[in-house]
C-alpha positions as CSV (number, residue, x, y, z in Angstrom):
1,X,70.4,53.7,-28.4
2,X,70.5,51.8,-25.4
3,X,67.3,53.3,-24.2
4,X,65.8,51.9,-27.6
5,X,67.1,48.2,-26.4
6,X,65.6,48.3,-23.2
7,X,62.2,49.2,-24.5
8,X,62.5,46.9,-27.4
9,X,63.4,44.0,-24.7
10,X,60.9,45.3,-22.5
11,X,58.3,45.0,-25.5
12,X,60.0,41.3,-26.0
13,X,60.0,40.1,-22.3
14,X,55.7,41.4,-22.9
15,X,54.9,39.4,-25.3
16,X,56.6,36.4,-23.9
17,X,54.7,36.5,-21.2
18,X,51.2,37.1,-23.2
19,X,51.6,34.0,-25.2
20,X,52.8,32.2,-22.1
21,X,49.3,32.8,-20.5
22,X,47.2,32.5,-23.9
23,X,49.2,28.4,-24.2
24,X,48.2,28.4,-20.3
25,X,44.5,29.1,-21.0
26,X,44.1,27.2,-24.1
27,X,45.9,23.9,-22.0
28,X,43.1,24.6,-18.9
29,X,40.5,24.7,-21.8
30,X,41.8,21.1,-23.5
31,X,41.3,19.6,-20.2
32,X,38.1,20.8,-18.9
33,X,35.7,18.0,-19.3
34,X,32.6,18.0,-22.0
35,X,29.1,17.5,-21.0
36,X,28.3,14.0,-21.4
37,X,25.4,13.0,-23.5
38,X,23.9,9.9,-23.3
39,X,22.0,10.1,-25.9
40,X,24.5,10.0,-28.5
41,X,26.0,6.6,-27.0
42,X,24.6,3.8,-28.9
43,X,22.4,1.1,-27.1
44,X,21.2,3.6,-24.4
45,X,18.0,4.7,-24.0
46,X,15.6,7.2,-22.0
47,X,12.2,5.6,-20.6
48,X,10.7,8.8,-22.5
49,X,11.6,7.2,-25.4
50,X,10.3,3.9,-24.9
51,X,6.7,2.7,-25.6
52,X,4.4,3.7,-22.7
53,X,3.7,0.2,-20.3
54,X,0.3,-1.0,-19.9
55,X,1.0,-2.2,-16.5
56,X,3.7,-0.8,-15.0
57,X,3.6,-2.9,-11.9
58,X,4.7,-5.8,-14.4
59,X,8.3,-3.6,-15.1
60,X,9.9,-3.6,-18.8
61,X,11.0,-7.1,-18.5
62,X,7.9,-9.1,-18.3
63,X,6.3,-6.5,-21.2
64,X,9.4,-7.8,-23.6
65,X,8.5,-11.5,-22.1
66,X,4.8,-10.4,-23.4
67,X,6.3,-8.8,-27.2
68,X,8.5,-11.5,-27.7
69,X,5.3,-14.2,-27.2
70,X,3.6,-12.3,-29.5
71,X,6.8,-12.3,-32.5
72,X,6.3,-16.1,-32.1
73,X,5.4,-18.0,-35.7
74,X,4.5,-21.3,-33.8
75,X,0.8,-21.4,-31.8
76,X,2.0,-24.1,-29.4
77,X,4.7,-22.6,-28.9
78,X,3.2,-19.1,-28.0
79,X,1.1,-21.0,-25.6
80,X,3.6,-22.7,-23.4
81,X,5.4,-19.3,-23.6
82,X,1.7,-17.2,-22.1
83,X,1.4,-19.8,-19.4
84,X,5.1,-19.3,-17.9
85,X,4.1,-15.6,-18.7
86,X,1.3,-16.2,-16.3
87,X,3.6,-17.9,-13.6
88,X,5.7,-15.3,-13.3
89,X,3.2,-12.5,-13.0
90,X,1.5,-14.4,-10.4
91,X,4.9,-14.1,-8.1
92,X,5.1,-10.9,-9.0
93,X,1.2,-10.5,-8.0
94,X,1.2,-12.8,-4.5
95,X,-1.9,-10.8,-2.8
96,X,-4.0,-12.0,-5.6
97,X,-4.0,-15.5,-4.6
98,X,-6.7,-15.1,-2.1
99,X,-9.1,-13.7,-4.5
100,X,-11.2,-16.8,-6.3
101,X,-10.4,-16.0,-9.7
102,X,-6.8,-15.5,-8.9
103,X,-6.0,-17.1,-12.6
104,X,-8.5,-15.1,-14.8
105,X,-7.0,-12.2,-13.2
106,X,-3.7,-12.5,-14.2
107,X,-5.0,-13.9,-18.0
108,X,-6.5,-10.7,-17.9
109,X,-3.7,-9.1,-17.4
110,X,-1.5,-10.7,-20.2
111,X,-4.4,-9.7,-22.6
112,X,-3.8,-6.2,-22.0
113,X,-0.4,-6.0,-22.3
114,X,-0.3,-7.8,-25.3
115,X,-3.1,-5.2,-26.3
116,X,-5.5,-7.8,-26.6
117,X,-3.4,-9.7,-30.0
118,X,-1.7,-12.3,-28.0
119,X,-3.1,-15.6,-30.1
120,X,-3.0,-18.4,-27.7
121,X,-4.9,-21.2,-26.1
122,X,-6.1,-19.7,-23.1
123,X,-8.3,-21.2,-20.4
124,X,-10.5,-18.2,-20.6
125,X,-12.1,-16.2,-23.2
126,X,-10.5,-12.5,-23.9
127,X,-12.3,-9.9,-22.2
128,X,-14.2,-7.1,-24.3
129,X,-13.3,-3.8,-23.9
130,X,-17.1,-3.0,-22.2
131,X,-16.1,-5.7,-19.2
132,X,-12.4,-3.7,-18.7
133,X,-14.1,-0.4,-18.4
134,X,-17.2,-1.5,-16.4
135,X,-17.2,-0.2,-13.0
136,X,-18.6,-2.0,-9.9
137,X,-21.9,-1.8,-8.5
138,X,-22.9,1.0,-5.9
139,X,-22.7,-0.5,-2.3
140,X,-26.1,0.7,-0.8
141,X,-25.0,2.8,2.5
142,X,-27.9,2.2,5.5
143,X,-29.1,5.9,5.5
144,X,-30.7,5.9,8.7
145,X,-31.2,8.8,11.5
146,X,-29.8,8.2,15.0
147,X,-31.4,10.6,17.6
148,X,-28.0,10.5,19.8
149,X,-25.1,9.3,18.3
150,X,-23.3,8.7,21.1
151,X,-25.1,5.8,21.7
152,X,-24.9,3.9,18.6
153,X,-27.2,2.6,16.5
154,X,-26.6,-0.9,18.4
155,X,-28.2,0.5,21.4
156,X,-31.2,1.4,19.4
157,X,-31.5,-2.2,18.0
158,X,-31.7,-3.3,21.9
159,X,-33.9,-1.1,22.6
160,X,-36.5,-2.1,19.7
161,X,-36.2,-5.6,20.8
162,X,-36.3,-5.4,24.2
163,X,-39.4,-3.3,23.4
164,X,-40.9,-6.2,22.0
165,X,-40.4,-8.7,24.6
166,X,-43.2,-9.9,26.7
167,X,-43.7,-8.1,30.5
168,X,-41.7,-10.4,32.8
169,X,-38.3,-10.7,35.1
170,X,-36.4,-11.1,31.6
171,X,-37.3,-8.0,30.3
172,X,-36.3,-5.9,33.2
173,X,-33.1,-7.5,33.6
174,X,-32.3,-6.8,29.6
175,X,-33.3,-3.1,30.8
176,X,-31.2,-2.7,33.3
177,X,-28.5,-4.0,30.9
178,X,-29.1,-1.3,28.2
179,X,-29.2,1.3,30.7
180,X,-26.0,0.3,32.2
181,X,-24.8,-0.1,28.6
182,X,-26.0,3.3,27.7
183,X,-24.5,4.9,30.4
184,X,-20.7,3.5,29.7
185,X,-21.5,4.9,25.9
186,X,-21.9,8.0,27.5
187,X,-18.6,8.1,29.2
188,X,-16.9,7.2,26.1
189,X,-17.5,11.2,24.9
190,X,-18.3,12.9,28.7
191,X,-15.5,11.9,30.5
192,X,-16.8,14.0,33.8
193,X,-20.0,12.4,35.1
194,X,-23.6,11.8,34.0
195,X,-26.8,11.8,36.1
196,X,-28.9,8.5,36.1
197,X,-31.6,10.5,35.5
198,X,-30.6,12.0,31.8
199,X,-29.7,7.8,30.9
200,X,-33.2,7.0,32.2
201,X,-34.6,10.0,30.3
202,X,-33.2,9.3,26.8
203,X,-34.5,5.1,27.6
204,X,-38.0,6.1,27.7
205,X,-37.3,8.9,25.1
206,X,-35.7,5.8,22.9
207,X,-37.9,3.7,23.3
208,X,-41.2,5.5,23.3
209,X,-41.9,4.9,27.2
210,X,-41.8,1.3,27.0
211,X,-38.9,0.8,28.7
212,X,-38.7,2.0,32.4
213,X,-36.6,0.7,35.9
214,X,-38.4,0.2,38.8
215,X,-37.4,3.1,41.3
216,X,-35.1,0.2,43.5
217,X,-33.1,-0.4,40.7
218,X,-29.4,1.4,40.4
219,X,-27.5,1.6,37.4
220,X,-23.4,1.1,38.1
221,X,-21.4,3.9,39.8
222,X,-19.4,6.1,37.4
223,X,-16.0,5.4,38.9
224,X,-16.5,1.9,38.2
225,X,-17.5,2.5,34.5
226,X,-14.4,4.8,34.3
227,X,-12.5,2.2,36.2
228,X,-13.1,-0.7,34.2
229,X,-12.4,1.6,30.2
230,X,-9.2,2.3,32.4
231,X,-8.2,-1.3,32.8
232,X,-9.4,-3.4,30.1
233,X,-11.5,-6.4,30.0
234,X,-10.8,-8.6,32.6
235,X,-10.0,-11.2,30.8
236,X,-7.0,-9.5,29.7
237,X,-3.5,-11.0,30.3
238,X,-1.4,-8.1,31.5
239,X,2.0,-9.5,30.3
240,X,4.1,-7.0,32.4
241,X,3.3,-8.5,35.2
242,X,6.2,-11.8,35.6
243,X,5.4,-14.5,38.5
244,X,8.3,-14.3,41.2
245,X,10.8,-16.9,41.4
246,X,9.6,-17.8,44.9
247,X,12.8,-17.6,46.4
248,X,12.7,-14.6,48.4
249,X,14.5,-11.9,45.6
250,X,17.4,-13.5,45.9
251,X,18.1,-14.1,42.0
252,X,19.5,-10.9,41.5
253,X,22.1,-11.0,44.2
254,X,23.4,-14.3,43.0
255,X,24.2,-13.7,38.9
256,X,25.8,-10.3,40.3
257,X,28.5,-12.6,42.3
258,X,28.8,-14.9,40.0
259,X,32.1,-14.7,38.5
260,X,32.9,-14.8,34.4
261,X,34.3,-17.5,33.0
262,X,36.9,-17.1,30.1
């Protein structure tokens, strides 16, 4: 008998226990927080939802500025409400200012994002559809052949019209200038050294042997060339460099003894 009431309590103390953890789990699972779905709350809204912005530069505000001009019954009324459209889309738009049709750009603008049904006044016609989609004219690109690009096609120029001066003092002095000229091009690339004789070469060469230094003439050393790329123009302020105060160095010595004040 009594082993019958210690298995029977043993059985009761069990089962205590069971629905003591079961109460424990089912508490823990009350609390445990639910996903949050915004998209049950009312007056929210996901941008995928929302109707896809002409010009998102503008931002959802100034497109609801545009819809609400257009939900407007009274012309004049949509009128003065497109022109402080247009004021604040040219703050928005500052770099436009400097173009010269600064204001028919930003009309523009309002016309397609009102999806071209805003009804105003406008100082400008709407644009058609063919002037939106038209593309700019092709810039024409010089395709011309430079024999040695390391010259440029500058050099070239000089050479042609130096070519077509008249014999004299002038045009040998212009010579000697595009050879020195050519030469400092040709350290630009070949920072080592280069020969007089392959600058003199590629003048003739450029300009079809009609442009040749007398024997006496020198072109500039190379470590001068290099020298002067080094250093700049010489009209260059260096700003590093700070005039002395003229009294000997002494500055230095006296705000390090001066004593602070309190």
């Amino acid at each position: 008998m009594a082993d019958g009431c210690f298995v029977l309590s043993s059985y009761i103390r069990t089962g205590r226990c069971l629905f003591t953890r079961l109460g424990t789990v089912l508490w823990i699972a009350t609390r445990v927080p639910q996903p949050f779905d915004a998209m049950s709350l009312p007056g929210l809204e996901y941008n995928t939802q929302r109707s896809q912005l002409p010009i998102p530069e503008y931002g959802r505000n100034v497109q609801r500025m545009v819809d609400h001009c257009m939900e407007m019954e009274d012309r004049e009324q949509r009128t003065r409400a497109a022109k402080a459209i247009i004021q604040v889309i040219g703050r928005l738009n500052p770099q436009l200012r400097n173009s010269d049709n600064f204001e028919r750009t930003l009309w523009d603008h309002l016309w397609i994002m009102s999806n071209m049904k805003l009804d105003v006044d406008a100082p400008y016609p709407m644009p058609t559809a063919a002037e939106l989609e038209s593309k700019p004219e092709r810039v024409p690109y010089p395709q011309t052949t430079i024999k040695y690009g390391h010259y440029g096609k500058m050099v070239q120029r000089m050479i042609d019209q130096c070519g077509a001066m008249a014999d004299g003092e002038q045009k040998e002095a212009y010579t000697a200038v595009i050879a020195n000229h050519m030469k400092k091009q040709f350290l630009t690339w070949n920072r080592d050294t280069v020969p007089d004789p392959v600058i003199l070469k590629d003048l003739a060469e450029l300009s079809k042997g009609t442009l040749r230094l007398k024997p006496e003439v020198q072109l500039a050393a190379t470590a001068d060339l290099l020298r002067a790329q080094q250093n700049g123009p010489r009209n260059e302020v260096d700003l590093r460099r700070r005039p002395s105060n003229g009294g000997g160095g002494g500055g230095k010595k006296r705000n390090r003894n001066r004593k602070k004040r309190y």
